[in-house]
MIDO-256760 format. One record per residue: residue number from 1; residue in one letter; chain; x, y, z of N, C-alpha, C in turn. Coordinates in steps of 0.001 Angstrom, whole numbers, plus 500000, padded with zeros to 6 digits. Each point is the difference from the previous one (the first is absolute). Layout:
N
REC    i  aa  ch  n.east  n.north    n.up  ca.east  ca.north   ca.up  c.east  c.north    c.up
REC  NUM   A   A       X        Y       Z        X         Y       Z       X        Y       Z
...
//
This chain:
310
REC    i  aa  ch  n.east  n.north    n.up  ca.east  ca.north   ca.up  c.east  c.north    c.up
REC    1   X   A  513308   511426  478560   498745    500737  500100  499831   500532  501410
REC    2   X   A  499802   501589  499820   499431    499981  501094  498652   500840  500865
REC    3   X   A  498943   499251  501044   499426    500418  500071  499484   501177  500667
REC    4   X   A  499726   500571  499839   499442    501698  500293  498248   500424  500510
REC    5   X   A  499510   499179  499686   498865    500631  499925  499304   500224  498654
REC    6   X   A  498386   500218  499719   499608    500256  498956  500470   501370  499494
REC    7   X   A  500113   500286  499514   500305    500806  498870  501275   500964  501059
REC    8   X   A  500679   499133  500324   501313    500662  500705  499576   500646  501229
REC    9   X   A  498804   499652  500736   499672    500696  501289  500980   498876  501160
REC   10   X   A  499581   500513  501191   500592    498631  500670  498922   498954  501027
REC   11   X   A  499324   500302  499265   498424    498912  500309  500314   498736  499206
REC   12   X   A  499782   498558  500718   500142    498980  499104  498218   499754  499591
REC   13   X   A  499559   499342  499472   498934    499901  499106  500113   498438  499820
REC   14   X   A  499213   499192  500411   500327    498701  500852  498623   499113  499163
REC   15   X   A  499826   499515  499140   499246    499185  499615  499488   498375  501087
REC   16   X   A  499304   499006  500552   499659    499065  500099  499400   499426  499247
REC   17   X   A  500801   499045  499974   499739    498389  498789  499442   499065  500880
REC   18   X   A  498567   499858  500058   499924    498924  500979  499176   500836  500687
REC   19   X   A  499059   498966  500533   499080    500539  501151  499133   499052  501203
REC   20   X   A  501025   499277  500265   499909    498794  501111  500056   500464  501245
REC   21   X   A  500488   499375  500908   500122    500942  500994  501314   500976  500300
REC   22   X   A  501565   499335  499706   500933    501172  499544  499360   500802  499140
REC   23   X   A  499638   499871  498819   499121    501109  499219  499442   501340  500802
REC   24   X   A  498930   499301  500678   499491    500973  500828  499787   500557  500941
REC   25   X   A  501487   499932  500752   500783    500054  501030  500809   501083  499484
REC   26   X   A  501069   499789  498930   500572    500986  498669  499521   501102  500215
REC   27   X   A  498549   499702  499474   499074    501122  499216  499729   501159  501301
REC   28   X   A  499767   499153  501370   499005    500524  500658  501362   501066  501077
REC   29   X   A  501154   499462  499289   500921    500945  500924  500977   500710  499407
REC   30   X   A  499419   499794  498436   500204    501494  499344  499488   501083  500271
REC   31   X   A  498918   499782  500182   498836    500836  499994  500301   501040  501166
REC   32   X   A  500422   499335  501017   500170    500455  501335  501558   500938  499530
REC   33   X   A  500582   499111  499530   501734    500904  500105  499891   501429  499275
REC   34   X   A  501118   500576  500302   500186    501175  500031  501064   500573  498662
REC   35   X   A  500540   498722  500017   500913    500206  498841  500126   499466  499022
REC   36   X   A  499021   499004  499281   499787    499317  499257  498422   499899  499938
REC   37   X   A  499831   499935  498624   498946    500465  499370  499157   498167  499052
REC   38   X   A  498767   499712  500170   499772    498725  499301  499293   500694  498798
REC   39   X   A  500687   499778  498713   499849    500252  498853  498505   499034  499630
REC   40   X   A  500238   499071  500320   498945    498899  499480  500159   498496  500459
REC   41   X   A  498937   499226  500155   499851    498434  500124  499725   499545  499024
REC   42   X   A  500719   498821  499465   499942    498737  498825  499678   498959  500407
REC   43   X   A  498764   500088  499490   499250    498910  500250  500195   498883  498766
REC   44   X   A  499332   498677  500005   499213    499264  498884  499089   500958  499423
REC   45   X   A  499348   499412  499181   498968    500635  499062  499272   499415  500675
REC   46   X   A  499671   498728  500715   498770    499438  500449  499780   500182  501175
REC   47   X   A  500739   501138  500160   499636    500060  501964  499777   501722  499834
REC   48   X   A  500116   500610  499393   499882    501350  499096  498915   500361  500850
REC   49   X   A  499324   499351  500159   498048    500507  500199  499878   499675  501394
REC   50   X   A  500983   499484  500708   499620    499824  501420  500108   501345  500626
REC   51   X   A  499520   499929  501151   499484    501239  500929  501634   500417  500565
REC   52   X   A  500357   501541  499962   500934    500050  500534  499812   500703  501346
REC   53   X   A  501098   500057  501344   499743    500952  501404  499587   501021  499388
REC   54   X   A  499320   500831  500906   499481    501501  499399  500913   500582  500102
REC   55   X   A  501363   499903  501041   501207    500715  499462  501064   499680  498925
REC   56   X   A  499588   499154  499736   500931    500034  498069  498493   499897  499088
REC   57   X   A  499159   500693  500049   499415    499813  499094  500198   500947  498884
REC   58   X   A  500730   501244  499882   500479    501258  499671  500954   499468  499534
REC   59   X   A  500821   498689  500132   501157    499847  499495  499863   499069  498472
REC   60   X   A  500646   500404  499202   499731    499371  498405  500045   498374  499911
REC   61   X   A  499191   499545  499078   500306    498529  500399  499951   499448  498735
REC   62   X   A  501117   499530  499747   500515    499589  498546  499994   497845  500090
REC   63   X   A  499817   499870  498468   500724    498698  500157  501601   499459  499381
REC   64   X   A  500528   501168  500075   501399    500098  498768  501398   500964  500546
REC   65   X   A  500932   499861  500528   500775    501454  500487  500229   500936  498948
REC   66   X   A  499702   499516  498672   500736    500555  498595  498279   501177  500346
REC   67   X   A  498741   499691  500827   499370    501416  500156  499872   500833  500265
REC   68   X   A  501040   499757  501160   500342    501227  500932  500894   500927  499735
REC   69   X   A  499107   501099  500203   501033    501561  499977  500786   500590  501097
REC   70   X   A  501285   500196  499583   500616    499920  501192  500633   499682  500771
REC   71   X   A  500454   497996  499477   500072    499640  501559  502021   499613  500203
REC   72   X   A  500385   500338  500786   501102    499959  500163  500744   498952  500545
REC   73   X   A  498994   498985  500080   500673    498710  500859  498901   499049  500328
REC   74   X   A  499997   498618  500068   498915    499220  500131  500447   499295  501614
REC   75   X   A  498981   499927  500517   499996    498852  501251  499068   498462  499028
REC   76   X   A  500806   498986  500096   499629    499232  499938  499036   498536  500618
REC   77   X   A  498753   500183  499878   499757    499243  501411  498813   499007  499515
REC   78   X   A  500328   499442  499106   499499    498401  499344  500189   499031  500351
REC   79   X   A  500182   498987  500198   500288    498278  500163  501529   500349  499199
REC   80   X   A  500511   498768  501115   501131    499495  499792  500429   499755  497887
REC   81   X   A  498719   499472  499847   500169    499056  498804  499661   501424  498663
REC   82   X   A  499627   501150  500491   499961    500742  498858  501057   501621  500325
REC   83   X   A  500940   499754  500627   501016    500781  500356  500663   500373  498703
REC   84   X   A  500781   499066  499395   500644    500288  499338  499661   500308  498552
REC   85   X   A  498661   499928  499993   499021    500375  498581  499935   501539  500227
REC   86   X   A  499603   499936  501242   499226    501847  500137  501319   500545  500147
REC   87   X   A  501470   499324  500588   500978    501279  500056  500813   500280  498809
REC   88   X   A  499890   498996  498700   500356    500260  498434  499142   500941  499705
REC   89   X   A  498471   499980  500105   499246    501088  499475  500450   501282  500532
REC   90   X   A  500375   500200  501166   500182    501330  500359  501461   500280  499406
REC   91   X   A  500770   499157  500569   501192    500315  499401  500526   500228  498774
REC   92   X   A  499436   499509  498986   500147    500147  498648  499094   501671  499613
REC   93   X   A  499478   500192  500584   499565    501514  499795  500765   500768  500954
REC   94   X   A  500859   500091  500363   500873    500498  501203  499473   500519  501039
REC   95   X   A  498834   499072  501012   499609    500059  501129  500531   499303  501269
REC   96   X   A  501038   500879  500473   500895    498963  501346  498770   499538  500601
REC   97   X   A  500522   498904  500965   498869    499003  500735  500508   500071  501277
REC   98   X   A  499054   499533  500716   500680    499851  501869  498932   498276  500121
REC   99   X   A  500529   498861  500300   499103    498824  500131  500510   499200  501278
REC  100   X   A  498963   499047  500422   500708    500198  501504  499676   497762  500029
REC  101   X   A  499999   499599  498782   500364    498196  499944  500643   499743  501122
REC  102   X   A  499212   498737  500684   500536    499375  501116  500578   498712  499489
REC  103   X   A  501346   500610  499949   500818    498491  499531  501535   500266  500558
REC  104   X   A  500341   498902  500394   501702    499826  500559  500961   499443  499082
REC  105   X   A  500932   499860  500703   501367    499375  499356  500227   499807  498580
REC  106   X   A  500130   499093  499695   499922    499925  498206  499090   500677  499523
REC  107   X   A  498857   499318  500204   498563    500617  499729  500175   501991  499984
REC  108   X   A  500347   500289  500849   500187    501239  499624  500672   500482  499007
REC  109   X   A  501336   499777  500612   501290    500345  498945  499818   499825  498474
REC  110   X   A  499251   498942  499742   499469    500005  498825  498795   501170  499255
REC  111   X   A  499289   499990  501218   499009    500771  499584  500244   501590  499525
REC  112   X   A  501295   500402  500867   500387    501400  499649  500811   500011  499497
REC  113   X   A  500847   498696  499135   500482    499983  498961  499466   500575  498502
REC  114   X   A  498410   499264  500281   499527    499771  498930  499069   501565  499303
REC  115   X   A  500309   500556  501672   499317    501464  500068  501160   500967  499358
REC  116   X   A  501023   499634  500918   501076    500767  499143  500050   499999  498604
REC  117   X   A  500097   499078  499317   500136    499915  498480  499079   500652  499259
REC  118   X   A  499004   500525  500357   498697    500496  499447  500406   501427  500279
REC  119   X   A  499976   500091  501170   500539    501520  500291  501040   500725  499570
REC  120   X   A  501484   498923  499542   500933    500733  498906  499618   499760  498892
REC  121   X   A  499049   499497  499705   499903    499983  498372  499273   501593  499955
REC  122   X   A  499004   500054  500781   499034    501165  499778  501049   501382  500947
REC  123   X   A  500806   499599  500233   500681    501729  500918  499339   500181  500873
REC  124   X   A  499395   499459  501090   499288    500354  501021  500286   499136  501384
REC  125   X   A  499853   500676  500939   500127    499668  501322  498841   498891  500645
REC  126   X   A  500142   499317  500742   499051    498998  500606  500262   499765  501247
REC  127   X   A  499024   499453  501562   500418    500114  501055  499010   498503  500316
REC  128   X   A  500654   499051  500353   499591    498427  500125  500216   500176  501688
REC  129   X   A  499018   498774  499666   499513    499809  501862  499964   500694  500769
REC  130   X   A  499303   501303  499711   500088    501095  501173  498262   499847  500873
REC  131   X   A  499927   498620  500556   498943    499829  500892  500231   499718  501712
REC  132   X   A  499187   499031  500158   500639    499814  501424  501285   499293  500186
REC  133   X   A  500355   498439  499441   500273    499103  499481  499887   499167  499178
REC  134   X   A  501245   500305  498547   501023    500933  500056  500181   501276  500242
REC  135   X   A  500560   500858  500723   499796    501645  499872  500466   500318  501764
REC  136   X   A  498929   500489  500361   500156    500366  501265  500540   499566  500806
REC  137   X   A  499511   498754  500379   500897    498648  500751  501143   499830  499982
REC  138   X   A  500370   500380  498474   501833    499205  499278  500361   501330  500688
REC  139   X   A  499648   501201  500136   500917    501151  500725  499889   500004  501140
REC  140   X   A  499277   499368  500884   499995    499611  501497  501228   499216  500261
REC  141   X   A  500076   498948  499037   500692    498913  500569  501355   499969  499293
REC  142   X   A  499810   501206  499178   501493    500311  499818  500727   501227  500658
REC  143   X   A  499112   500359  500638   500828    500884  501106  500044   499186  501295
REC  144   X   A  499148   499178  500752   500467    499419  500953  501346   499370  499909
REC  145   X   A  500560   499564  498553   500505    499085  499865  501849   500596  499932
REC  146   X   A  499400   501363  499512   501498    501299  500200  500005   500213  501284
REC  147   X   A  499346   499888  500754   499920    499984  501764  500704   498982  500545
REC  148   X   A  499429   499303  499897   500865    498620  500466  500333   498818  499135
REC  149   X   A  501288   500957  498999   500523    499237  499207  500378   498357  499458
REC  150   X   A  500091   499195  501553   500499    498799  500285  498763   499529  500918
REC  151   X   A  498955   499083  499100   499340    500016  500964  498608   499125  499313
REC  152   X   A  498710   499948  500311   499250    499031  499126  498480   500794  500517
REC  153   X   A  499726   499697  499240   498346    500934  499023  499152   498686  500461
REC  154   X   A  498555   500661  500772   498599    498786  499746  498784   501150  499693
REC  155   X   A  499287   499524  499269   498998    500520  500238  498658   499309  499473
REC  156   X   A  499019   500365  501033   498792    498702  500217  498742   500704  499473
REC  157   X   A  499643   499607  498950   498672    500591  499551  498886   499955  500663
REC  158   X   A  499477   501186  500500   498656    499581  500848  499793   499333  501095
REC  159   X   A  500551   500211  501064   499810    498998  501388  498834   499119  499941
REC  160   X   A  500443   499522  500583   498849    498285  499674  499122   500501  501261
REC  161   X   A  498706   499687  499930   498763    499892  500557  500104   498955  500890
REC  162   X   A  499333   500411  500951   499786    498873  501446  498238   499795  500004
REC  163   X   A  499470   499418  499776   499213    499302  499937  499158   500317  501674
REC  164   X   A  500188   498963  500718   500125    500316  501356  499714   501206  500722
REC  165   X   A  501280   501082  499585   499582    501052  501240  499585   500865  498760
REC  166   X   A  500057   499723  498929   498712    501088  499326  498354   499917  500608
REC  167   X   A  499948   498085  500095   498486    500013  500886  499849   500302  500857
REC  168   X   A  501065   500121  501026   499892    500878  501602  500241   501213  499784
REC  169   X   A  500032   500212  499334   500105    501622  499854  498535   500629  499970
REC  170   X   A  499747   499540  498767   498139    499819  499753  499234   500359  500695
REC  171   X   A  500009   499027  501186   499466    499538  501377  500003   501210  500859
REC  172   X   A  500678   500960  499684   500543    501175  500900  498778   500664  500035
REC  173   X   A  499515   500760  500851   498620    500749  499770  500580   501171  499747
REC  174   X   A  499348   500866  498634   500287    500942  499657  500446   500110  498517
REC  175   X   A  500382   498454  499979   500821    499713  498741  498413   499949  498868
REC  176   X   A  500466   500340  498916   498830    499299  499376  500755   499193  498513
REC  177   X   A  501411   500068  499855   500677    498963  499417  501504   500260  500344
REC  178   X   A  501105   499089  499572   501070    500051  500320  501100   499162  499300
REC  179   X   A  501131   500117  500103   501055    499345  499024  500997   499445  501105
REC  180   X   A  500856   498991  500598   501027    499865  500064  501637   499689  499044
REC  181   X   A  500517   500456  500070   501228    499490  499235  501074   499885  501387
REC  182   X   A  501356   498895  499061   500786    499704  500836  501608   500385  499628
REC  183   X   A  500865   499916  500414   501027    499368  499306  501403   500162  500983
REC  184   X   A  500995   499214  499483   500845    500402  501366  501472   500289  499746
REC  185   X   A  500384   500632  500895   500705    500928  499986  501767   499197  499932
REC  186   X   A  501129   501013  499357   501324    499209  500317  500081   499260  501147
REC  187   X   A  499854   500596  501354   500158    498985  500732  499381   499254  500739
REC  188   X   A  498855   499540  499211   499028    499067  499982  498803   500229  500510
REC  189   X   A  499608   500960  500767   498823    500380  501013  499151   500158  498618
REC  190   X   A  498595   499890  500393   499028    499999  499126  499063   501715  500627
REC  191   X   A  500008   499881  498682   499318    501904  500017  498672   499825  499493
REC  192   X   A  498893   500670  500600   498362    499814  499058  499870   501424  499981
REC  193   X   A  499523   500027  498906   499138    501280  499299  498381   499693  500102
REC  194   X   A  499354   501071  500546   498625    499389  500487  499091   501238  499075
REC  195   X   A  499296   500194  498887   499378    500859  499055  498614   500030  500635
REC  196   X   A  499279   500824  500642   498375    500341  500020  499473   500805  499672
REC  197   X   A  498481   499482  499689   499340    500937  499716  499217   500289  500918
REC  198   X   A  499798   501081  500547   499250    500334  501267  498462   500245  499730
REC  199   X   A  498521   499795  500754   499371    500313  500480  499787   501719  500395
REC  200   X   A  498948   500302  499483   500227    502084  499816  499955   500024  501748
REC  201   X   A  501079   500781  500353   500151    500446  501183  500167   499265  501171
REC  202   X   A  501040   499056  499342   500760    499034  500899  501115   500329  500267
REC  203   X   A  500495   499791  501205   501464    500955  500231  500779   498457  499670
REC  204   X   A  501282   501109  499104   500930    498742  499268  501085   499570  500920
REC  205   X   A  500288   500878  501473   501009    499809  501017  499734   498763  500477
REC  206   X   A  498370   500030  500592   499544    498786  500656  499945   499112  499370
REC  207   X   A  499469   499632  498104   500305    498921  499952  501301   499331  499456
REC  208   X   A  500890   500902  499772   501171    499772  500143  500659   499193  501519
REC  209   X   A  499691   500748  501148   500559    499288  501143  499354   498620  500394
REC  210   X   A  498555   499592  499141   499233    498894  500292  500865   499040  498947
REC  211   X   A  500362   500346  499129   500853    498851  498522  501040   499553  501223
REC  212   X   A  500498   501102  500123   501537    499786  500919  500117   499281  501227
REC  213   X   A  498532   500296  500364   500039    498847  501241  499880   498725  499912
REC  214   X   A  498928   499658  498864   500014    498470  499786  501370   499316  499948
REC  215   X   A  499537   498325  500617   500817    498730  500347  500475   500354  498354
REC  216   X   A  499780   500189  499033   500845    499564  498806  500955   501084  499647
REC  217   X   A  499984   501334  500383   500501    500348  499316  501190   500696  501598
REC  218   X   A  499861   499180  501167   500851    500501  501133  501296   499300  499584
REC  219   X   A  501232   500746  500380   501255    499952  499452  500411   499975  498688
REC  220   X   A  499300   501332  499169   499945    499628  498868  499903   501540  499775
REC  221   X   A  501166   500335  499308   499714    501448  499155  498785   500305  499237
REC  222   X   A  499214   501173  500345   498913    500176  499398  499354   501257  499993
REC  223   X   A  499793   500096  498731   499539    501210  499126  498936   500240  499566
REC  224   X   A  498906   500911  500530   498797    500283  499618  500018   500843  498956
REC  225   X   A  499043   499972  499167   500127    501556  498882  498605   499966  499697
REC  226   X   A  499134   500803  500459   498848    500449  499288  499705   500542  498218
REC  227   X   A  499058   499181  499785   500079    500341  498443  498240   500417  499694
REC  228   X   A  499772   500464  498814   498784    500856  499467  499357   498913  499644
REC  229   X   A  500418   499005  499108   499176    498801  499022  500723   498605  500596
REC  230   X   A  500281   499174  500352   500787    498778  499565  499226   499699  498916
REC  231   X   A  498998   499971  499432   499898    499329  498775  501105   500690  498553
REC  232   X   A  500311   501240  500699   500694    500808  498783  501407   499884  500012
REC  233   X   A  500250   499899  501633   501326    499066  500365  500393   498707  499246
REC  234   X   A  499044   498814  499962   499887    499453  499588  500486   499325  498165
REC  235   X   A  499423   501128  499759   499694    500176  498400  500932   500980  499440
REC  236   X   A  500719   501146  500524   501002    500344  499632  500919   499940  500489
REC  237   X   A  500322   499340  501308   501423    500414  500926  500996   498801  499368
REC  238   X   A  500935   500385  500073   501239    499193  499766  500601   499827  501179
REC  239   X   A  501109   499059  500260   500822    500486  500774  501495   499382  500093
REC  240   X   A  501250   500302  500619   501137    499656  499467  500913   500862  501043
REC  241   X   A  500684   498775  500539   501017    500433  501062  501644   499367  499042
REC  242   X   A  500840   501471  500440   501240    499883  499599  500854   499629  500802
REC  243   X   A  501126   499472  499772   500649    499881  501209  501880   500145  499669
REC  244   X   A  500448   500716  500431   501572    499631  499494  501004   499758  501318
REC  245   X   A  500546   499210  500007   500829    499998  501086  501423   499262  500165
REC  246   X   A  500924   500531  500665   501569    500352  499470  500444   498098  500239
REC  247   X   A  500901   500034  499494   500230    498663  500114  501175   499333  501277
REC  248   X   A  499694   498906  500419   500558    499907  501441  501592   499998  500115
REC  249   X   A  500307   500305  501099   501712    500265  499808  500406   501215  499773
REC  250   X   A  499071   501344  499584   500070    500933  499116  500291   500661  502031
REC  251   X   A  501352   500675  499613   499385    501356  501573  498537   500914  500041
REC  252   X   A  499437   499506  500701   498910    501062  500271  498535   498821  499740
REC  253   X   A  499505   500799  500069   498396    499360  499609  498946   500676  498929
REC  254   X   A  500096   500045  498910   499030    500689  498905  498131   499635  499347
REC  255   X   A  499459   500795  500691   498551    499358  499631  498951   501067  499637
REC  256   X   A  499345   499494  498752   499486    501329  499441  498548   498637  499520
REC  257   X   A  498923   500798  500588   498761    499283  500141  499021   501164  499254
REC  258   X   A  499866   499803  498708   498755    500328  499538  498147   499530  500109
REC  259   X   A  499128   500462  500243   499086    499051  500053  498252   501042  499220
REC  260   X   A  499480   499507  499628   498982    500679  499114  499229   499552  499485
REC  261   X   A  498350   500610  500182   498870    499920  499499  499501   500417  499036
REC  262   X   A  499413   499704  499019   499670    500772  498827  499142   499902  498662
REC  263   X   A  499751   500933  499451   499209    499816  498436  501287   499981  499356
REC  264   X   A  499931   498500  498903   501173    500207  499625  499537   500814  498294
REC  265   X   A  498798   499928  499501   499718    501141  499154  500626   501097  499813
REC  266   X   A  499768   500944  501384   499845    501036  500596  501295   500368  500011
REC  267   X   A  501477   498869  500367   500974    500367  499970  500635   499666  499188
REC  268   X   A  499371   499589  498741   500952    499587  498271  499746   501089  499734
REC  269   X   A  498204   500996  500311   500078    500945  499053  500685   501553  500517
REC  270   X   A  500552   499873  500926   500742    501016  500406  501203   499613  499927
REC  271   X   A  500331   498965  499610   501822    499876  499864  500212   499992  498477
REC  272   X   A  498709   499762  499092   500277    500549  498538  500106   501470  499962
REC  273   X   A  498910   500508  500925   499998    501758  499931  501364   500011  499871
REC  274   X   A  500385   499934  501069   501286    500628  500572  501192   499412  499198
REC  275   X   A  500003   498841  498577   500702    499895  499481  500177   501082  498657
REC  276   X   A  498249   500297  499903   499885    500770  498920  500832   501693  500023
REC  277   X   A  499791   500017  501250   500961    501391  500189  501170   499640  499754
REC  278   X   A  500990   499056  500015   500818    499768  499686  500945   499770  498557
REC  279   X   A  498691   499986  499462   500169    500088  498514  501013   501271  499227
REC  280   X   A  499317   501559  500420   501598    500740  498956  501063   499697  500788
REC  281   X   A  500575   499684  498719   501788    500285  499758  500445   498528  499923
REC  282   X   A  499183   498786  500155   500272    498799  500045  500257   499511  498334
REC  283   X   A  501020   499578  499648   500543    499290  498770  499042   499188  499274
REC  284   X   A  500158   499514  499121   499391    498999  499550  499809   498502  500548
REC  285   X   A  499207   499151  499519   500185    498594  500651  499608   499612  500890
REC  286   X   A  500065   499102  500589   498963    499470  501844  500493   500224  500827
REC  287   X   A  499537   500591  500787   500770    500141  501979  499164   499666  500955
REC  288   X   A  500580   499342  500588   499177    499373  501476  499814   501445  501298
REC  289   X   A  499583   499504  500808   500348    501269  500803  501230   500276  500763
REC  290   X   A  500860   498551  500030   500868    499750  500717  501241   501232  498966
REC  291   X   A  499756   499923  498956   500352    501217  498873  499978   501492  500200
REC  292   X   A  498772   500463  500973   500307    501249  500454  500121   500660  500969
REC  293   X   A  500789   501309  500268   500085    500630  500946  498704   500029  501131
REC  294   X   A  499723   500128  501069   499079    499727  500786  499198   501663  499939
REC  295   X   A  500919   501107  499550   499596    501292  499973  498576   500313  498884
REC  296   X   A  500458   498683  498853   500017    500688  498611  498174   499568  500260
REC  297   X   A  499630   498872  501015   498611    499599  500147  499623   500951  500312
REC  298   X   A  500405   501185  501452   498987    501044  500147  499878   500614  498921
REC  299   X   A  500548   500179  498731   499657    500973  499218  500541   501647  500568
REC  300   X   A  498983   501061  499724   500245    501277  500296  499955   500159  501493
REC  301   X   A  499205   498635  500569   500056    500336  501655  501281   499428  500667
REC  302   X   A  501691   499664  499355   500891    499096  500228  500648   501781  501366
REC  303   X   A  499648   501117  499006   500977    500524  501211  499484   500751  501320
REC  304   X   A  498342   499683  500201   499452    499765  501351  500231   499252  500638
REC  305   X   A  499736   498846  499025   500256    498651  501155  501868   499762  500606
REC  306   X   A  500976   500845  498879   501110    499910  500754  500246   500927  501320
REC  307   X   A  499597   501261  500264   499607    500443  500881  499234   499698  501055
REC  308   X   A  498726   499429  499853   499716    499061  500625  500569   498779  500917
REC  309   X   A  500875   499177  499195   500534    498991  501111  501377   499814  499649
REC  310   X   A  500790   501265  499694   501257    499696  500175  500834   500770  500503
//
């Protein structure tokens, strides 16, 4: 099978199943894209009547995919535990899926086993774990890993919080809240990440050079970053340092340090987008992302962006 677009245009037509926060993360950056179009949200029947953003309110709101006109592909974005219900329904009406289940090792392999089999029974294409992790991550750390072939992978979810110089931070005048994190580095020195929220029309240089001066944080790598909310920091940021590095004995020295803040919502529902473009010309059956060309994600924008950086 392959996909095209509704009625053979080359617009995909993108249904959401689900309306959690991937849901409406999905929804809310369809809306925005340029090349993909949100056909509709699938809801429950009992959530049918809740209030939607005033920008999808224009958008159809079904409790069934078998209602939708149109739709050329489902994002899946339900609980773990009703995945494989909603991707038979689509699939058995020949609606490819893009779902982004956070599960590893067996647990996976199984899972897109079990996706596969559904998908050759019905002739249709499917794209598993295309979120942060599984998805995004597994192509980080499988290219570090073609980098420095011989060699060993860490990576630390979320730097751990310091307690301590988050309260001296506080203390800072100007501050009106603040975050420390810690964590330390290959060769052992300890690095702080210092998050504030500033006071309207507090200069962030000065209290940056006041963090830096304190007894706690002297001889000590340190990083100020001004932020809009910490409470939103808080409540959506993720965070996750990569690390790959060559293994000893090896000639040379190889070190490739990823490190990142984030909505991890925000970045499942743009790594489904970008799987969904990937969809024509893809075979039948389940594919991870590790499955496709890195081009085939931009979609129609693959031969800007090769111009772009190559």
């Amino acid at each position: 099978m392959k996909v095209k677009g509704h009625k053979g245009n080359d617009t995909i037509r993108l249904g959401v199943v689900g309306f959690g926060r991937v849901g409406k993360a999905c929804a809310e950056a369809l809306i925005e894209s340029k090349d993909l179009v949100l056909a509709a949200i699938v809801r429950r029947l009992d959530s049918l009547a809740q209030a939607m953003p005033d920008a999808l309110s224009k958008i159809p709101l079904v409790s069934h995919t078998a209602q939708v006109q149109g739709m050329d592909a489902a994002l899946l974005c339900v609980p773990m535990a009703q995945v494989l219900g909603a991707a038979h329904e689509c699939l058995q009406h020949g609606i490819p899926i893009i779902e982004s289940s956070v599960l590893h090792g067996d647990a996976f392999h199984a899972h897109r086993e079990a996706i596969h089999r559904l998908a050759m029974r019905h002739d249709v294409p499917a794209i598993v774990g295309a979120g942060w992790d599984p998805g995004a991550l597994s192509v980080m750390r499988s290219l570090f890993a073609l980098l420095v072939p011989e060699g060993e992978i860490e990576t630390r979810h979320r730097v751990a919080a310091s307690l301590h110089h988050t309260a001296m931070a506080r203390q800072v005048v100007g501050v009106k809240e603040a975050l420390c994190t810690e964590q330390v580095a290959a060769d052992g020195t300890r690095q702080r990440y210092v998050y504030v929220e500033l006071e309207k029309g507090v200069d962030a240089d000065r209290v940056a050079a006041a963090i830096r001066a304190d007894p706690l944080f002297l001889g000590e790598e340190t990083s100020v970053f001004p932020v809009n909310s910490m409470a939103a920091l808080e409540q959506e940021g993720r965070g996750i340092v990569l690390e790959r590095r060559s293994a000893p004995g090896r000639s040379g020295y190889q070190r490739f340090l990823l490190e990142a803040r984030f909505d991890e919502s925000l970045l499942t529902a743009h790594m489904m987008l970008a799987a969904a473009r990937a969809l024509p010309g893809l075979s039948p059956g389940a594919h991870s992302l590790l499955d496709l060309p890195l081009s085939a994600l931009w979609g129609e924008q693959a031969h800007n962006v090769e111009r772009s950086w190559l």
